[in-house]
TORKOL-773270 format. One record per residue (C-alpha): x, y, z; chain. Coordinates in pm, whole numbers, plus 50000, padded with zeros to 5 digits. Example, Ala and Ser with C-alpha at 12.3 -4.5 7.8 and 13.67 -1.06 7.14 Angstrom:
<recs>
<rec <51230, 49550, 50780>, "A">,
<rec <51367, 49894, 50714>, "A">,
</recs>
This chain:
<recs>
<rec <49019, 50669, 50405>, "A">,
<rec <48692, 50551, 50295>, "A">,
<rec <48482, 50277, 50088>, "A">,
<rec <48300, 50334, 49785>, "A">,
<rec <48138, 50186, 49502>, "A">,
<rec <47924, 50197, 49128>, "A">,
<rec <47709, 50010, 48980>, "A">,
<rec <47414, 49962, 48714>, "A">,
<rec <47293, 49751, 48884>, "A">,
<rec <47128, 50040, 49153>, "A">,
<rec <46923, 49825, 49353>, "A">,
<rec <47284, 49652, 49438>, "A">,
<rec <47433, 50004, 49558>, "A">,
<rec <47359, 50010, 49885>, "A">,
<rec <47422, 49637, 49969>, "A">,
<rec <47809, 49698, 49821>, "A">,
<rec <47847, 49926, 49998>, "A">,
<rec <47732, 49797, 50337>, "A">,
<rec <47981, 49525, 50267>, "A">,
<rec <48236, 49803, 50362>, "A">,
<rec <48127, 50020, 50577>, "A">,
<rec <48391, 49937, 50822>, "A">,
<rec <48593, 50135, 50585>, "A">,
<rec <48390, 50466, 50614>, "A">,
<rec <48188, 50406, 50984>, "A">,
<rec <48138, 50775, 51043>, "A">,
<rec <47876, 50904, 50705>, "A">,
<rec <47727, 50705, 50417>, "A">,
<rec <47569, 50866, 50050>, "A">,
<rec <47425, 50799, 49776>, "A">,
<rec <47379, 50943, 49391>, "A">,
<rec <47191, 50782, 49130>, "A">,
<rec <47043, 50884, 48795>, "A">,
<rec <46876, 50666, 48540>, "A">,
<rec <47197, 50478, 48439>, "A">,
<rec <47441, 50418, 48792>, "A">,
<rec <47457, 50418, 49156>, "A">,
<rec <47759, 50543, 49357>, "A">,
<rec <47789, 50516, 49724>, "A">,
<rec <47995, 50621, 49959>, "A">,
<rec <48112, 50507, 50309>, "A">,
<rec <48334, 50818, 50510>, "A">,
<rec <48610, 50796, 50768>, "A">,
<rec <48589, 51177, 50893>, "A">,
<rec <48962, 51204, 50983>, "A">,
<rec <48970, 51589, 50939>, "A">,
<rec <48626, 51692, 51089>, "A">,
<rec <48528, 51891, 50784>, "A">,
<rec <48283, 51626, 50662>, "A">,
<rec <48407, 51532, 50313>, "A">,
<rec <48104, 51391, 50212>, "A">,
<rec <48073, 51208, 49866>, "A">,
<rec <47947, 51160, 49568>, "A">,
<rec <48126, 51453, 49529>, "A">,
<rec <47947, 51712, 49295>, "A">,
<rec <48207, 51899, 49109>, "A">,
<rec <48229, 52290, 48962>, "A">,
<rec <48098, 52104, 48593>, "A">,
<rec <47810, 51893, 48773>, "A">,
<rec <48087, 51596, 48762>, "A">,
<rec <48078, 51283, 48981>, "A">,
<rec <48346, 51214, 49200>, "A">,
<rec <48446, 50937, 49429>, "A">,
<rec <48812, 50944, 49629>, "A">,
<rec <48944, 50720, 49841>, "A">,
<rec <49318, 50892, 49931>, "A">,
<rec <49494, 51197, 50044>, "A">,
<rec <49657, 51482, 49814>, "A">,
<rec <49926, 51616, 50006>, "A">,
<rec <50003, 51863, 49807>, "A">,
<rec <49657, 52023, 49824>, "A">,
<rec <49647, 52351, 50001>, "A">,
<rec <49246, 52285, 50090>, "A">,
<rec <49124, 52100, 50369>, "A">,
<rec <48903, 51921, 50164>, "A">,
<rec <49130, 51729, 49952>, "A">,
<rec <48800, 51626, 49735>, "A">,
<rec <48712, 51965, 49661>, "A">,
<rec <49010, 52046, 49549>, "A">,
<rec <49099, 51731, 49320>, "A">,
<rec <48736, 51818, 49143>, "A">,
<rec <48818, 52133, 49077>, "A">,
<rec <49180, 51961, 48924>, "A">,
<rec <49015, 51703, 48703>, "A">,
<rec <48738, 51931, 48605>, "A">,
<rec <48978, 52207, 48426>, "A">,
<rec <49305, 51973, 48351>, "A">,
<rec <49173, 51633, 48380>, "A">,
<rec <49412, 51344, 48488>, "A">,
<rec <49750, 51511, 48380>, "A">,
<rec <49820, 51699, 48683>, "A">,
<rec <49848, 51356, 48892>, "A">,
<rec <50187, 51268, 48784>, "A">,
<rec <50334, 51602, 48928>, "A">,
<rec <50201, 51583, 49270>, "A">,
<rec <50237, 51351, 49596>, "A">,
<rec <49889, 51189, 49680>, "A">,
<rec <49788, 50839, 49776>, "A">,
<rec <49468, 50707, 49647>, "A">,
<rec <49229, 50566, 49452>, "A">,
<rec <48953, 50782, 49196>, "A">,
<rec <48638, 50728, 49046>, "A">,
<rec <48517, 51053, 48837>, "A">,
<rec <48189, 51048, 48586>, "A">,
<rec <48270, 51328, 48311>, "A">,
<rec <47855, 51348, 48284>, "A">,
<rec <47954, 51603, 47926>, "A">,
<rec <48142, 51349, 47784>, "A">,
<rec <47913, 51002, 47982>, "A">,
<rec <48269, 50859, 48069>, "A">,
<rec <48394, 50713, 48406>, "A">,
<rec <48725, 50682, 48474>, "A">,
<rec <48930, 50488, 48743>, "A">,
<rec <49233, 50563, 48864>, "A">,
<rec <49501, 50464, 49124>, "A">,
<rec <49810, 50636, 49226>, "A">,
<rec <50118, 50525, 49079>, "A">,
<rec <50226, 50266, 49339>, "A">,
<rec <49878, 50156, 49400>, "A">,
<rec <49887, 50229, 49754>, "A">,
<rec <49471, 50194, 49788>, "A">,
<rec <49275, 49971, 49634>, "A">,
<rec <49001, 49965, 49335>, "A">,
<rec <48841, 49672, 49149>, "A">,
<rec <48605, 49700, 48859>, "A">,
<rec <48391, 49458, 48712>, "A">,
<rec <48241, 49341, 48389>, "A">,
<rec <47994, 49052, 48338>, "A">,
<rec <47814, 49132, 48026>, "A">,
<rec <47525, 49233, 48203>, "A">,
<rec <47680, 49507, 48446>, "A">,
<rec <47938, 49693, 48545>, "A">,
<rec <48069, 49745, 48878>, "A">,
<rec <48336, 49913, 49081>, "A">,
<rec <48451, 49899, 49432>, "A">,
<rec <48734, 49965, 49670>, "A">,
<rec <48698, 49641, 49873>, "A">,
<rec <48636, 49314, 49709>, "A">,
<rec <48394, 49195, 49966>, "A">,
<rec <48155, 49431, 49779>, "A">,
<rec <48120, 49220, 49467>, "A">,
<rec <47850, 48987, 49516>, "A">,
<rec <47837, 48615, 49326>, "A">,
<rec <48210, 48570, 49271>, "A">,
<rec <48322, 48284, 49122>, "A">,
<rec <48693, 48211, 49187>, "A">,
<rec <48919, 48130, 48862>, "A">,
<rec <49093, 47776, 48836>, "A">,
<rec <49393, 47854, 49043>, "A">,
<rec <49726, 47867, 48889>, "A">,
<rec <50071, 47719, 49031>, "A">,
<rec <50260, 48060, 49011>, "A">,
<rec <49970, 48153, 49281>, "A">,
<rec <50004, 47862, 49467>, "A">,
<rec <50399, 47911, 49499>, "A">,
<rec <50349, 48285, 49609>, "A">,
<rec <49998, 48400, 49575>, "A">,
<rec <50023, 48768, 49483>, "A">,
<rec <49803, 48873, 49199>, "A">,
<rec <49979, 49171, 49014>, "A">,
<rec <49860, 49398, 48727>, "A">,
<rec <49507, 49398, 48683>, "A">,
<rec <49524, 49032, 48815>, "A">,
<rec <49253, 48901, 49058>, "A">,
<rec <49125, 48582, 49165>, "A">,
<rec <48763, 48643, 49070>, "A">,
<rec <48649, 48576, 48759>, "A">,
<rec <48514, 48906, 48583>, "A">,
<rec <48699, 49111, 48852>, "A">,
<rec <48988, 49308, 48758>, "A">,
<rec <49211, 49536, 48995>, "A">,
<rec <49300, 49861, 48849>, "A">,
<rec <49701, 49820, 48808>, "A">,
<rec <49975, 50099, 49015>, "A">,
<rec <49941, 50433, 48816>, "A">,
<rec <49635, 50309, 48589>, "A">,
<rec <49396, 50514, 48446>, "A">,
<rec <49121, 50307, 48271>, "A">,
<rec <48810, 50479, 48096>, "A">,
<rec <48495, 50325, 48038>, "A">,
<rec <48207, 50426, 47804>, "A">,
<rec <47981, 50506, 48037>, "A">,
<rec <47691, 50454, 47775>, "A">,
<rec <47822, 50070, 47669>, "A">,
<rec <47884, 50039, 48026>, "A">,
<rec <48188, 49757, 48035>, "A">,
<rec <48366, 49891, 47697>, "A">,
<rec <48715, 50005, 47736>, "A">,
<rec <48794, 50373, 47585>, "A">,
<rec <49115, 50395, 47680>, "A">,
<rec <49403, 50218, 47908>, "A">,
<rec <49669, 50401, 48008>, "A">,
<rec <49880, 50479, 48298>, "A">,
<rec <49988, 50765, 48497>, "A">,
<rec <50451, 50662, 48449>, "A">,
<rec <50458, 50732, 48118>, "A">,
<rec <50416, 51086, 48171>, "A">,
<rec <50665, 51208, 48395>, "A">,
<rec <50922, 50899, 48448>, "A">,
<rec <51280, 51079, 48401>, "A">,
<rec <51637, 50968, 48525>, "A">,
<rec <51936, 51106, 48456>, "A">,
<rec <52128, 51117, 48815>, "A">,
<rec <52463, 51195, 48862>, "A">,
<rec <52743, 51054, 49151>, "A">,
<rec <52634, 51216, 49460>, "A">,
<rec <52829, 51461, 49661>, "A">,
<rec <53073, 51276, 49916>, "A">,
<rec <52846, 51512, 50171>, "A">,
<rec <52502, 51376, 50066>, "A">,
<rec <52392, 51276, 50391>, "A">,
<rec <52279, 51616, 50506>, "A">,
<rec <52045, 51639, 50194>, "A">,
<rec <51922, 51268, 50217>, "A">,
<rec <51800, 51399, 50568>, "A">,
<rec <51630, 51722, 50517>, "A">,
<rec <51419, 51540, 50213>, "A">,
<rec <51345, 51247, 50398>, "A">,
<rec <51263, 51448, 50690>, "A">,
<rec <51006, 51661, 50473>, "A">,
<rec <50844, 51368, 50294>, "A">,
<rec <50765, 51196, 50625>, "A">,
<rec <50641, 51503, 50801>, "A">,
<rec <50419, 51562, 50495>, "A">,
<rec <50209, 51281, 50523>, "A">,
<rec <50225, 51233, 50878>, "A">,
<rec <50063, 51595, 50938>, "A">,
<rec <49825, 51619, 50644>, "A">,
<rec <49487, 51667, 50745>, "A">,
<rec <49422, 51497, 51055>, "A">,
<rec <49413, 51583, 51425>, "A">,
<rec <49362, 51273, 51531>, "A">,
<rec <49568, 51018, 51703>, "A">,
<rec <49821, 50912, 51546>, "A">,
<rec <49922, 50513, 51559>, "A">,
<rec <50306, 50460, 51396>, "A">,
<rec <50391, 50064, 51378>, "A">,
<rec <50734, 49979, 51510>, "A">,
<rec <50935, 49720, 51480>, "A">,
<rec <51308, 49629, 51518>, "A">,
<rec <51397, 49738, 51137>, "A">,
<rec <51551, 50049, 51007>, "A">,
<rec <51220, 50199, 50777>, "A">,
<rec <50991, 50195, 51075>, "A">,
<rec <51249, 50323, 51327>, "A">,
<rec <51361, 50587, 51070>, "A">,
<rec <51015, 50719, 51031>, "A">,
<rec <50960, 50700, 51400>, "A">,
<rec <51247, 50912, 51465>, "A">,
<rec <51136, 51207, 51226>, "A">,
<rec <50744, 51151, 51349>, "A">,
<rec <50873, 51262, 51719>, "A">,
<rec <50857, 51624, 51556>, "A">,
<rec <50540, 51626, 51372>, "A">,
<rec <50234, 51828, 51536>, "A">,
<rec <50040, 51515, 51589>, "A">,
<rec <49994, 51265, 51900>, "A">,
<rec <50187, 50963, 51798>, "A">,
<rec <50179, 50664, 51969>, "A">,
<rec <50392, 50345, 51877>, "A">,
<rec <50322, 50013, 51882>, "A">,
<rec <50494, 49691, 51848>, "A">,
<rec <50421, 49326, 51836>, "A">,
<rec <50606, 49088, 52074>, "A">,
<rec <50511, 48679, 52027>, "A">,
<rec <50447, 48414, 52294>, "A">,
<rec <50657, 48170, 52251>, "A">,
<rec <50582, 47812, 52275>, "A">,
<rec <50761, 47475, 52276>, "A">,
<rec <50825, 47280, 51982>, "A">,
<rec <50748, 47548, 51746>, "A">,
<rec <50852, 47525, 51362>, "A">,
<rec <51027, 47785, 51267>, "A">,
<rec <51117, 47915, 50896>, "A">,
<rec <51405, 48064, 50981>, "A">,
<rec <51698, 48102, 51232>, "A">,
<rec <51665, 48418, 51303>, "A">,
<rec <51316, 48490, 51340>, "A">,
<rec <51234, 48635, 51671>, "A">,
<rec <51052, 48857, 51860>, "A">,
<rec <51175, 49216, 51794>, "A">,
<rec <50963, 49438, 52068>, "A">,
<rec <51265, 49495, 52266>, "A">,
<rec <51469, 49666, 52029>, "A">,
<rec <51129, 49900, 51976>, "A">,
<rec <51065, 49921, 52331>, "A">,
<rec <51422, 50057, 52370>, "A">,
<rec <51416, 50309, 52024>, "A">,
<rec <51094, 50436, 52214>, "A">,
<rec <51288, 50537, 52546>, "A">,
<rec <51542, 50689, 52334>, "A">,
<rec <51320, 50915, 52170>, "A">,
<rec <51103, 50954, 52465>, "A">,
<rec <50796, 50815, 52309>, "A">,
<rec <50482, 50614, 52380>, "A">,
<rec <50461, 50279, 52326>, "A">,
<rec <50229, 49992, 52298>, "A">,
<rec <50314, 49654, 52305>, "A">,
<rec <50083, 49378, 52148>, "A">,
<rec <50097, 49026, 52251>, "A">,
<rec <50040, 48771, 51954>, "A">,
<rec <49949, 48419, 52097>, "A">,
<rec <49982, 48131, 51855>, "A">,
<rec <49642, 48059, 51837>, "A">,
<rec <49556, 48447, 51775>, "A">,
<rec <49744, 48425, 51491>, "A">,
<rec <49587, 48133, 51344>, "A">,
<rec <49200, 48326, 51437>, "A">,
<rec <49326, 48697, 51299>, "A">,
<rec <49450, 48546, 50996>, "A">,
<rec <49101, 48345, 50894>, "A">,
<rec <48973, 48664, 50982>, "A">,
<rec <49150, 48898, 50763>, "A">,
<rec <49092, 48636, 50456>, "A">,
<rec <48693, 48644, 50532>, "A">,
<rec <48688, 48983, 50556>, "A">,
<rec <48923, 49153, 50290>, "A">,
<rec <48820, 48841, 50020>, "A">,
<rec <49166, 48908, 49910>, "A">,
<rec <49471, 48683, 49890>, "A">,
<rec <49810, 48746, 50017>, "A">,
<rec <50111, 48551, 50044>, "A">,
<rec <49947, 48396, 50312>, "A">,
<rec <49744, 48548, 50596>, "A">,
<rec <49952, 48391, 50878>, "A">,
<rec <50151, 48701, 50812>, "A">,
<rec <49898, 48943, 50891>, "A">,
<rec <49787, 48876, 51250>, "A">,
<rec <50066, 49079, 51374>, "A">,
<rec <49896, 49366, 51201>, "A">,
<rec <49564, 49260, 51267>, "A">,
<rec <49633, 49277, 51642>, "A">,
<rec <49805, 49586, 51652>, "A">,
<rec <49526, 49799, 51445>, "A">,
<rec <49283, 49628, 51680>, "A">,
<rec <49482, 49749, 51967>, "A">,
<rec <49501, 50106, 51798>, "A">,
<rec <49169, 50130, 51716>, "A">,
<rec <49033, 50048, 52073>, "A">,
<rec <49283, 50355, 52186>, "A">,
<rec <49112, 50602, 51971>, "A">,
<rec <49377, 50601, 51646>, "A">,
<rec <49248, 50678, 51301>, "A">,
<rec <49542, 50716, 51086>, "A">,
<rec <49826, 50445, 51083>, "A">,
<rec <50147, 50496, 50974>, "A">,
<rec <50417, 50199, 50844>, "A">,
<rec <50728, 50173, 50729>, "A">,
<rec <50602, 49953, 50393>, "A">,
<rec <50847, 50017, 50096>, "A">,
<rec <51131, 50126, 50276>, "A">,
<rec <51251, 49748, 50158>, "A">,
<rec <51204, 49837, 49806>, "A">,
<rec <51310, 50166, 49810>, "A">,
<rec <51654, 50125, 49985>, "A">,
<rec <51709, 49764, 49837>, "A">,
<rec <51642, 49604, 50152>, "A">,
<rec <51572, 49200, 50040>, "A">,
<rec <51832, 48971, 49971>, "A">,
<rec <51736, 48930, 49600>, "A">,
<rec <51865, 49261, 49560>, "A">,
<rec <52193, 49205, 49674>, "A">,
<rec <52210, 48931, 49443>, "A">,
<rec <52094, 49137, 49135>, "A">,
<rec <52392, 49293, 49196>, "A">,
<rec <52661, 49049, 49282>, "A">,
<rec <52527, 48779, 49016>, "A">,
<rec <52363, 49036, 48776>, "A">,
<rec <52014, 48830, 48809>, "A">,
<rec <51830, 49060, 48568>, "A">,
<rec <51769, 48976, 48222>, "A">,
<rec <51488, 48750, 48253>, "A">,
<rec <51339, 48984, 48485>, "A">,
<rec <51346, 49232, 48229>, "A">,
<rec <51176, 49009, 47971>, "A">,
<rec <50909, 48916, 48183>, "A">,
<rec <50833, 49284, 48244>, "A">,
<rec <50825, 49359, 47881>, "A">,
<rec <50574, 49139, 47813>, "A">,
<rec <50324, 49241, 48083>, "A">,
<rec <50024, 49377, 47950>, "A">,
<rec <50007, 49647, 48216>, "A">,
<rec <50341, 49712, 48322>, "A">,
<rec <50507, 50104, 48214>, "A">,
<rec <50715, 49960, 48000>, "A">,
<rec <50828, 50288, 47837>, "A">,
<rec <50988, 50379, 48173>, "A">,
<rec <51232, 50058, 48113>, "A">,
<rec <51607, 50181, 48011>, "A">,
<rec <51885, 49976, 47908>, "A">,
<rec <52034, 49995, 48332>, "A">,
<rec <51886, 49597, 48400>, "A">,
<rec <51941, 49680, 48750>, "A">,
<rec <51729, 49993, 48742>, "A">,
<rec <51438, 49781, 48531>, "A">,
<rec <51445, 49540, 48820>, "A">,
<rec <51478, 49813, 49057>, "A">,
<rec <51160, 49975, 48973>, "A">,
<rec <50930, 49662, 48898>, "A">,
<rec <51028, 49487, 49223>, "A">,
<rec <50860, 49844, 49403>, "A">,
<rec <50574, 49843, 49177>, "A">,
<rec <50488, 49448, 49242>, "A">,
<rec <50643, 49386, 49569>, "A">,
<rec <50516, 49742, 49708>, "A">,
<rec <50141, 49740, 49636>, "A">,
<rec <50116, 49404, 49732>, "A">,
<rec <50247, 49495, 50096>, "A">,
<rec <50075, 49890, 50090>, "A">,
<rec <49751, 49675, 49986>, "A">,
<rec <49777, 49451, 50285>, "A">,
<rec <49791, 49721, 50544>, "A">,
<rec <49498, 49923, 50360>, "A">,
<rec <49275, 49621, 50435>, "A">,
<rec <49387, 49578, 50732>, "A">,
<rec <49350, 49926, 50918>, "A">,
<rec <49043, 49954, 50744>, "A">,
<rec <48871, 49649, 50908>, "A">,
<rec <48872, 49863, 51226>, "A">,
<rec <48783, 50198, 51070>, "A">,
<rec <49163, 50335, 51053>, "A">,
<rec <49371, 50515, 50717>, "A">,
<rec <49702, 50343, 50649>, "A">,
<rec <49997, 50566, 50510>, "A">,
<rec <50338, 50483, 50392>, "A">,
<rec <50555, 50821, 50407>, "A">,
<rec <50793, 50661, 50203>, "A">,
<rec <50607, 50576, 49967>, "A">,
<rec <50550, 50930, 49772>, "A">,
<rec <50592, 51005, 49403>, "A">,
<rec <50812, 51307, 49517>, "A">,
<rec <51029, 51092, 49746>, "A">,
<rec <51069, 50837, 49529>, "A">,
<rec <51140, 51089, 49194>, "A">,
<rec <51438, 51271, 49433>, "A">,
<rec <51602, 50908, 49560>, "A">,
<rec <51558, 50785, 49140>, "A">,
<rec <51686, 51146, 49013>, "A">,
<rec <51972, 51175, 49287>, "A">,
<rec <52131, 50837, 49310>, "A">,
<rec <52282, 50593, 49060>, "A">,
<rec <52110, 50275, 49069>, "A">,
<rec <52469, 50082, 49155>, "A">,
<rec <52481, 50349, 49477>, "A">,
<rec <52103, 50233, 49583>, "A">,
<rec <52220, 49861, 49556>, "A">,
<rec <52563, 49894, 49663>, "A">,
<rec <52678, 49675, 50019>, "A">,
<rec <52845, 49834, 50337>, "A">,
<rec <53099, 49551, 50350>, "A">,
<rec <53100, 49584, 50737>, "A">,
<rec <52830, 49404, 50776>, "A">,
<rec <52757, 49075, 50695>, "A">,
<rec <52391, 49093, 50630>, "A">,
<rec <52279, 49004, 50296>, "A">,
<rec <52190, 49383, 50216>, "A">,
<rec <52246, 49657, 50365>, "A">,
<rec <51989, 49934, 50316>, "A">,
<rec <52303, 50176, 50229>, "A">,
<rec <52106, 50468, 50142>, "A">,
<rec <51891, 50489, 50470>, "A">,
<rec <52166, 50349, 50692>, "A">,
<rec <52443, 50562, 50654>, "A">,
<rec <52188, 50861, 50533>, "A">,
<rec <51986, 50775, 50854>, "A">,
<rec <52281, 50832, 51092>, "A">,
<rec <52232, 51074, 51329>, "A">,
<rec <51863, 51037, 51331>, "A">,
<rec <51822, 50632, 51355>, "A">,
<rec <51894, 50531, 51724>, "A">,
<rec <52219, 50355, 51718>, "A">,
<rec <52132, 50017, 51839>, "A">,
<rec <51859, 49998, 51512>, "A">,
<rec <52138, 50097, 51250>, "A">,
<rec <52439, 49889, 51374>, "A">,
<rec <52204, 49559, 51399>, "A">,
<rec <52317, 49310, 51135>, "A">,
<rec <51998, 49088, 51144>, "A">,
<rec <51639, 49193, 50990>, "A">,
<rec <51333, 49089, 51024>, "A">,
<rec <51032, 49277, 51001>, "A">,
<rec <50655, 49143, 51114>, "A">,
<rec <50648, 48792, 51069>, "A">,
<rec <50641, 48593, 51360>, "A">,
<rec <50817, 48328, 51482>, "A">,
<rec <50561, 48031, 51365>, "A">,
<rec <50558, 48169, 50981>, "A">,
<rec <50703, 47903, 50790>, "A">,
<rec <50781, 47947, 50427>, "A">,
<rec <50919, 47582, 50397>, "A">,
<rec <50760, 47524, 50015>, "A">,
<rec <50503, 47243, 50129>, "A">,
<rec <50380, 47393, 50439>, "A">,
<rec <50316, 47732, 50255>, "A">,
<rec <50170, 47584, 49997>, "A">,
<rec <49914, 47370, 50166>, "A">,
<rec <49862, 47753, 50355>, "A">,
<rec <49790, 47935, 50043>, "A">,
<rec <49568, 47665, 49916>, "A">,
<rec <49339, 47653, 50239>, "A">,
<rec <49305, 48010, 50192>, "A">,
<rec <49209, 47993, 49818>, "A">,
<rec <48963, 47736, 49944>, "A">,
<rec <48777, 47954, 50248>, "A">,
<rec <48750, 48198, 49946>, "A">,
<rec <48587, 47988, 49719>, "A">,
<rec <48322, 47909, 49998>, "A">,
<rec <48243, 48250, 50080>, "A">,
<rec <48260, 48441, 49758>, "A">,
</recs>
């Protein structure tokens, strides 16, 4: 992981980029020329020094914030400027890397910006009339003025697309690839994005005997990220669901020192709670980590800690999200990690959207709740629509991992990087994702193990995770994930939430 930034502004450079040096704590560089300022803030996770402004093969300029796992160098920069310097951006859509780009084509005075296509790191650019900037961290942009909010943000504010909540500020959207005349500064060349390319589905009814196949791929995804590039310790977030306790199972065999760590909750008195059956989960990861003979951690959230981590994560990501009650469980486990020497942190984010793990998807499927999904996504201005096919369920499918996904990969990025970690989502690949899509039917993804009573079952990664998943995780009928017990989502508490939050921001932009 690291921070970086440009600018025209160059006497700005430096003071983006110390907005985010948390992000990068262990080098810092600079490039200029008569025209822009990059900077760059490095998390040395590998030991090899991956300095940047990277200066390609072609005198290029590159900037990358990501892994390529797929990259047979141990500089994954190196190698992805040799890649865009003979191919360009083409080769992305074949190979598994999380990330976010920035690469100056000096021949052709272009700079494009990319993301990867689930948007699993982050990258905002910004227009004014007067300069252009780009940054992976919000916090960077200095002057914002926050737009009038809106009542779709007040009900659930996630900004998705290109959508921000900074005037002038735009997020690069999952799988963009914008290009900007370098020379004209702010004017668009070209806006495309990285699904169109390579989006195929044609699968066929599985084998009655696809379990043993499910395993070995899943087992190879997770093991690919987990082991890329880093010798470092290893922290693995655990709670009492099935994606994080999958993952953990398969991590116990990766070459790396893994340590997990879990939340519990104090619980106090008179406490309002959202729903029944929110509770605190550590046990269940306390006992998956005796089964599989395991280190674990366990982080105790007080209610007042989670009213100070969540202020803090607002003030220091500038970025809105749901709300950021949510994130103090997070907050205090990367804190914990951090102090124990982890730099890489590793989540089971998307398993949810991947396995069809909300209740909304369940109901897709029983009450066919699709079509107006489907219209709304065709008239997004950034959404692949070209990927759509005439499967509704599938449509829904894949824009519930593309909106619902970043917006959780997004929230962990910010938060590891506050203490100097990388966040990675092993699920979360374009090759994992392209064998589940390419394998399964979409009615197998969605369909419900009528055993259990839960409103979905996960079906894919709970009877494909058998054997593997400790048995107490997989015959649980009750999910829950991170929140914590005093998260209320009762429509007028959140909302008065999500509009104190808007308002800190205002204050501080």
């Amino acid at each position: 992981m690291c921070g970086f930034v440009g600018t025209t502004n160059k006497h700005m450079c430096s003071l983006m980029l110390d907005k985010q040096a948390h992000r990068g704590p262990d080098a810092k560089q600079y490039w200029a020329d008569n025209s822009y300022a990059f900077g760059h803030a490095l998390l040395d996770i590998t030991g090899s020094g991956q300095t940047q402004p990277y200066i390609t093969e072609n005198n290029n300029i590159l900037l990358f914030n990501g892994e390529i796992y797929d990259s047979a160098d141990q500089n994954d920069t190196a190698w992805l400027g040799k890649l865009l310097d003979k191919y360009g951006f083409n080769p992305l859509n074949e190979i598994d890397w999380h990330g976010a780009i920035a690469f100056f084509n000096r021949k052709e005075n272009t700079i494009t910006l990319c993301r990867d296509q689930f948007g699993t790191k982050p990258l905002w650019w910004k227009w004014d009339k007067k300069h252009f900037e780009f940054s992976t961290s919000l916090k960077s942009f200095q002057g914002k003025v926050a737009k009038p909010i809106d009542r779709k943000y007040i009900v659930n504010t996630q900004y998705f697309g290109s959508e921000c909540m900074w005037e002038n500020i735009h997020k690069v959207p999952p799988g963009g690839l914008i290009t900007f005349d370098a020379k004209h500064r702010g004017k668009i060349l070209s806006n495309r994005n990285l699904w169109n390319y390579y989006l195929k589905r044609n699968p066929k009814n599985p084998p009655d005997n696809w379990r043993p196949e499910f395993q070995k791929k899943t087992t190879e995804q997770v093991l690919k990220v987990i082991n890329h590039g880093t010798n470092n310790r290893t922290a693995l977030f655990l709670s009492g669901g099935l994606d994080s306790n999958l993952i953990a199972a398969i991590a116990k065999n990766s070459n790396k020192e893994v340590i997990l760590y879990t939340c519990g909750y104090e619980l106090q008195k008179g406490d309002i709670h959202s729903h029944d059956f929110f509770r605190d989960e550590s046990s269940m990861a306390l006992q998956t980590a005796k089964e599989l003979g395991m280190p674990i951690v366990k982080v105790d959230l007080s209610r007042d800690d989670r009213t100070a981590y969540g202020k803090m994560w607002v003030s220091e990501t500038h970025y809105l999200w749901s709300d950021h009650n949510r994130q103090a469980p997070r907050y205090a486990m990367c804190k914990q990690a951090a102090k124990d020497g982890c730099k890489v942190v590793i989540t089971g984010d998307s398993g949810d959207e991947l396995f069809t793990g909300y209740l909304h998807h369940a109901k897709r499927l029983e009450r066919k709740w699709c079509e107006e999904h489907t219209r709304y996504l065709k008239e997004s201005s950034w959404f692949p629509y070209k990927t759509l096919t005439n499967d509704l369920l599938w449509n829904t499918f894949f824009s519930d991992l593309l909106h619902t996904s970043e917006q959780n990969v997004l929230a962990i990025d910010q938060t590891a990087g506050m203490f100097g970690m990388e966040a990675r989502v092993p699920l979360l690949t374009q090759r994992y994702a392209m064998y589940l899509w390419n394998n399964y039917p979409t009615k197998f993804i969605f369909q419900q193990d009528p055993s259990l009573t839960v409103g979905t079952t996960k079906y894919l990664a709970r009877i494909g995770g058998k054997g593997i998943v400790p048995e107490h995780i997989l015959n649980r009928t009750t999910k829950v994930g991170w929140s914590s017990p005093w998260d209320n989502n009762v429509e007028n508490i959140a909302e008065r939430w999500r509009l104190r939050d808007f308002e800190l921001l205002k204050r501080i932009g």
